[in-house]
C-alpha positions as CSV (number, residue, x, y, z in Angstrom):
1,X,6.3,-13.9,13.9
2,X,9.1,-11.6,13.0
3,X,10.8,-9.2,14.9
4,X,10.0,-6.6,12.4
5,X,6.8,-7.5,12.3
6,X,6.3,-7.3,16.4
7,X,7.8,-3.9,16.2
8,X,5.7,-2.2,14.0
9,X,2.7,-3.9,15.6
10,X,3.8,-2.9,18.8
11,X,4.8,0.9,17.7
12,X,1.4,1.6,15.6
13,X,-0.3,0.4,18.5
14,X,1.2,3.0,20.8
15,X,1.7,5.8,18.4
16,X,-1.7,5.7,16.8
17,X,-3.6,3.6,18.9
18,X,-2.7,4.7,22.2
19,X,-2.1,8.3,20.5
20,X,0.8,8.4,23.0
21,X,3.6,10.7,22.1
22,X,6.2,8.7,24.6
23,X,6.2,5.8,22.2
24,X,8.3,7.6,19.8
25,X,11.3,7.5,22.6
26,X,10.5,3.9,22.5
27,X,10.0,2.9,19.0
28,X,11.5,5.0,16.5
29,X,15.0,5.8,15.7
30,X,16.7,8.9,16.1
31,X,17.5,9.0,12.3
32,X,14.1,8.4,11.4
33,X,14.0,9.2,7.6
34,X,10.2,10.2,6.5
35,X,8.5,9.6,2.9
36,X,5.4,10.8,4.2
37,X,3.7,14.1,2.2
38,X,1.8,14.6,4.9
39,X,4.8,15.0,8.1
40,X,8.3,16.0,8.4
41,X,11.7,14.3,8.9
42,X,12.5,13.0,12.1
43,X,11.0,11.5,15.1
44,X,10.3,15.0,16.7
45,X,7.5,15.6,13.5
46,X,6.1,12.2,14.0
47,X,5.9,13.1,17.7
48,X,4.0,16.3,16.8
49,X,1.8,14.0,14.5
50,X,0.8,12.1,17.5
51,X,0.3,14.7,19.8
52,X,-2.2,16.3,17.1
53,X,-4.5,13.8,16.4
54,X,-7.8,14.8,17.3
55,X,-10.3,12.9,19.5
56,X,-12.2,10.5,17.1
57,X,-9.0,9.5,15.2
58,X,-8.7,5.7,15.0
59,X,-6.9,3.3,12.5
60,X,-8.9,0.2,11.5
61,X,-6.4,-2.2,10.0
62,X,-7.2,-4.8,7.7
63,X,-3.9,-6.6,6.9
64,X,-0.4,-6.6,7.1
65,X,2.9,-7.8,5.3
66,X,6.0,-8.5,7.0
67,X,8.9,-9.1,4.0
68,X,12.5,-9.3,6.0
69,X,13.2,-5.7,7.3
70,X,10.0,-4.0,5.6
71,X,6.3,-4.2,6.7
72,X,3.5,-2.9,4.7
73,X,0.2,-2.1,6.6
74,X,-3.5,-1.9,4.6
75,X,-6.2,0.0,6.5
76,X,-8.3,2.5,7.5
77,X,-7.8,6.1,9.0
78,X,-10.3,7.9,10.9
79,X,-10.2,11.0,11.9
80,X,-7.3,12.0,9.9
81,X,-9.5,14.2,8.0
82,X,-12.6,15.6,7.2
83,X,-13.6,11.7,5.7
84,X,-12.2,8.1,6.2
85,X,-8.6,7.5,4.2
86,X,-7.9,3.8,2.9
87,X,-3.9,3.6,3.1
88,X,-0.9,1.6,2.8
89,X,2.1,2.2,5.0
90,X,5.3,0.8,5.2
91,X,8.2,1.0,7.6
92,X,11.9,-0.1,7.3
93,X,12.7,-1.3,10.8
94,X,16.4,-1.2,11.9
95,X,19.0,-3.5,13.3
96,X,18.1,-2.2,17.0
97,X,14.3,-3.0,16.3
98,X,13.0,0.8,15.8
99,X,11.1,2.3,12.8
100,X,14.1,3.9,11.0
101,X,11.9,4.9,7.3
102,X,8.2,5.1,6.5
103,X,6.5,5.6,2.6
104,X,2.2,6.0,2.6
105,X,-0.2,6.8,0.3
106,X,-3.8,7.5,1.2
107,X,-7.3,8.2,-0.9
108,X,-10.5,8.8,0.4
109,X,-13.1,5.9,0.8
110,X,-15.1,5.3,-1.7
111,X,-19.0,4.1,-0.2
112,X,-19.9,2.5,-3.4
113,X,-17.9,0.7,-5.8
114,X,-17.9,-1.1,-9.0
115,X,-17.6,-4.2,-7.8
116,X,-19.7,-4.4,-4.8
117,X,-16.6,-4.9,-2.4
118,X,-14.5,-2.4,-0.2
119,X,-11.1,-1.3,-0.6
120,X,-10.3,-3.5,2.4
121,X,-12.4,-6.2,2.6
122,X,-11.7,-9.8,1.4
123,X,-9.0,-12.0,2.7
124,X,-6.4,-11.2,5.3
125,X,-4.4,-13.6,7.1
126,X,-0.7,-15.2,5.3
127,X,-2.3,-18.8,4.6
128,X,0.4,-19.8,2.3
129,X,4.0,-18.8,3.5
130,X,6.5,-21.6,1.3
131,X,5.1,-20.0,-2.1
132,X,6.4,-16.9,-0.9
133,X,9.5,-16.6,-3.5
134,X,7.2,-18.1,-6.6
135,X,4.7,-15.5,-6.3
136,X,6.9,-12.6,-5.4
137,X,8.6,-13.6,-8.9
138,X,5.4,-13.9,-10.8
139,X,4.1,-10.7,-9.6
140,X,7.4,-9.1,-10.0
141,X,7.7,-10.1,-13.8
142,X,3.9,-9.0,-14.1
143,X,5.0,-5.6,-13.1
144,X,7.9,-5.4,-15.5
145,X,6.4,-6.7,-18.6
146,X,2.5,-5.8,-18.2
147,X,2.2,-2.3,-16.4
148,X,5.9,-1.1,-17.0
149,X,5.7,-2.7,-20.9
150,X,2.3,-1.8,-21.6
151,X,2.1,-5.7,-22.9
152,X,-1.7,-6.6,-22.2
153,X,-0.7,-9.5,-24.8
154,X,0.2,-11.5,-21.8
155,X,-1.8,-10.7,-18.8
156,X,-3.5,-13.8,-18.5
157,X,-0.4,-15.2,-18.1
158,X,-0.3,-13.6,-14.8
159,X,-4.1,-12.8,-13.7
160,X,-6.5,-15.4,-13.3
161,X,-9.0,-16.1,-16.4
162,X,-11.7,-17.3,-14.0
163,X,-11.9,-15.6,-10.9
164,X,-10.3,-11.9,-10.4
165,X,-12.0,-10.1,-7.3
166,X,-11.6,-6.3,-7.9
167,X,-11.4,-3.2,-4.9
168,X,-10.6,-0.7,-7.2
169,X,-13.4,1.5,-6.7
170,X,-13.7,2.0,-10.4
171,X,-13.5,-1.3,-11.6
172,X,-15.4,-4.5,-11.4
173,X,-14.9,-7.6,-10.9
174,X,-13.2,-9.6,-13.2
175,X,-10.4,-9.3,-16.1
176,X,-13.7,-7.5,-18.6
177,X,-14.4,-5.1,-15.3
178,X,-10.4,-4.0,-15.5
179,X,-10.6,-3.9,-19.3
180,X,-13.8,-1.4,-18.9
181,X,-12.3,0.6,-16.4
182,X,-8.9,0.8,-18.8
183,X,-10.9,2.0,-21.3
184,X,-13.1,4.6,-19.4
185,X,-9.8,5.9,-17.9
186,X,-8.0,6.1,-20.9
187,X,-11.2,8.1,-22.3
188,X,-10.6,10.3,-19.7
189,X,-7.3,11.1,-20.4
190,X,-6.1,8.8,-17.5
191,X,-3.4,6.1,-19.2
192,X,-2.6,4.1,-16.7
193,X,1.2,4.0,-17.4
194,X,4.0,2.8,-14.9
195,X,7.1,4.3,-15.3
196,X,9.4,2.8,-12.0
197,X,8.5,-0.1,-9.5
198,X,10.4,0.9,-6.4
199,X,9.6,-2.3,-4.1
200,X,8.0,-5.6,-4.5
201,X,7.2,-6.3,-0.7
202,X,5.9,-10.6,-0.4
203,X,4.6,-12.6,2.1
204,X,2.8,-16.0,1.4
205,X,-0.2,-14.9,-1.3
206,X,0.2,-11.2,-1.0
207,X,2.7,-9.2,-2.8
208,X,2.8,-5.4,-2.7
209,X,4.1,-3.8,-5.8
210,X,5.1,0.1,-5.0
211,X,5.4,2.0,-7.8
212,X,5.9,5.6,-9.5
213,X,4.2,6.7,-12.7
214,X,1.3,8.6,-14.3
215,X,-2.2,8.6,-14.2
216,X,-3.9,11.8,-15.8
217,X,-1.2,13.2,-13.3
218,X,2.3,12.2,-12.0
219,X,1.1,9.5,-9.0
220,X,2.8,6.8,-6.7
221,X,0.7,3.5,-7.1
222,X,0.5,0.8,-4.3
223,X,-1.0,-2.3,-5.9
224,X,-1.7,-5.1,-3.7
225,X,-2.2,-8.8,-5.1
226,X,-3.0,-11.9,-3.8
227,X,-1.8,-14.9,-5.4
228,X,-3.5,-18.2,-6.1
229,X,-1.9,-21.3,-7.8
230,X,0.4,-19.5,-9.6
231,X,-2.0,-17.1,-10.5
232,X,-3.2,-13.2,-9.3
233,X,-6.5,-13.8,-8.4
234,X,-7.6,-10.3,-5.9
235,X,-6.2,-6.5,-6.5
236,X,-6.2,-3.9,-3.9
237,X,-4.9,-0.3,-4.9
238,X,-4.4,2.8,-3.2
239,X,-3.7,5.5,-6.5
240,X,-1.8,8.9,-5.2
241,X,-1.5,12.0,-7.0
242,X,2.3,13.1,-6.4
243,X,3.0,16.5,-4.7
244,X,5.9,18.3,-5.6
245,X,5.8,20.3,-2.1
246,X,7.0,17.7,0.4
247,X,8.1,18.8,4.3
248,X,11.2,16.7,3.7
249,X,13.8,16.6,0.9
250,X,13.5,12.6,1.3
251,X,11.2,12.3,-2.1
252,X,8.0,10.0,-2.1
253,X,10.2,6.7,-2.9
């Protein structure tokens, strides 16, 4: 396991497990640099964050990523608000082992879906660590030449013809369910157009693709794939609307 890995499982544990304040003297670094819309800079805001968590909260994590000094978690938050937020977080963990940066973006749950699954459910565990570096680079070039360049020409170059397991709540299964969801979207007025991809986090089959662009509105997208012999064969996504009122001057990326 890596040492950035242990951290952060050891600091959400305490933080937002544990709901104990004192963890932030122990986990988080004094220059503790925040993406977060939803908290301050600093480790005295995340303190604060911790402190205020009401009673019920609890975070129900269904996997995680560990890619060098950056760890990307997927799960649920409840409690946070008035209903259940799927999310993706990730945190840059320093040199001395402490959580020195954090980016998140959260939606609501949706109960039912296009596709019949979650936007959670399916695999979780790192089966497949030494294709690591192949499918970070397929997914990276995906990202670059099919959402960034718009070039659906090639996409099943990248995504699996035969099986594609969707948990986009809007979209079903399959590369037809993503071409009917495009096309309901873009009736909608909601292109789905990718402007920036800001990190491409990998580990084993999964490869986290965090990105900036526009969706009906300005929004960050975190697109989670796993990959399968060469091929994308599951999508996870958590789309955020960007908001120009942050509590930081750290920008979402």
């Amino acid at each position: 396991m890596s040492n950035a890995r242990n951290t952060v499982l050891s600091a959400v544990g305490e933080l937002f497990g544990r709901k104990d304040p004192g963890a932030v003297d122990r986990w988080v670094a004094a220059d503790y640099r925040q993406h977060s819309a939803l908290a301050a800079d600093g480790p005295e805001a995340l303190r604060q964050l911790v402190a205020g968590l009401p009673e019920g909260f609890r975070y129900e994590g269904a996997r995680m990523i560990a890619d060098g000094e950056l760890v990307a978690l997927h799960g649920t938050y409840h409690g946070f608000g008035p209903e259940p937020l799927v999310a993706f977080d990730i945190f840059r963990v320093d040199a001395d082992g402490k959580l020195a940066e954090h980016w998140d973006a959260l939606t609501p749950v949706v109960e039912v879906t296009a596709s019949g699954r979650s936007q959670t459910d399916g695999p979780t565990g790192v089966t497949a660590l030494e294709t690591t570096e192949a499918n970070r680079a397929l997914v990276a070039e995906f990202a670059q030449k099919v959402l960034v360049g718009a070039d659906y020409s090639v996409l099943t170059d990248y995504i699996s013809t035969e099986i594609y397991h969707q948990h986009n709540p809007e979209a079903a299964d399959g590369l037809d369910g993503f071409g009917a969801a495009a096309a309901t979207w873009a009736g909608q007025g909601r292109n789905l157009a990718y402007k920036t991809v800001h990190k491409v986090i990998a580990e084993g089959e999964f490869v986290l693709l965090q990105s900036e662009g526009e969706f009906g509105v300005p929004v960050a997208y975190y697109d989670l794939f796993r990959v399968a012999d060469g091929k994308i064969v599951e999508h996870w996504d958590v789309i955020a609307p960007m908001t120009t009122e942050l509590p930081h001057d750290n920008g979402l990326f």
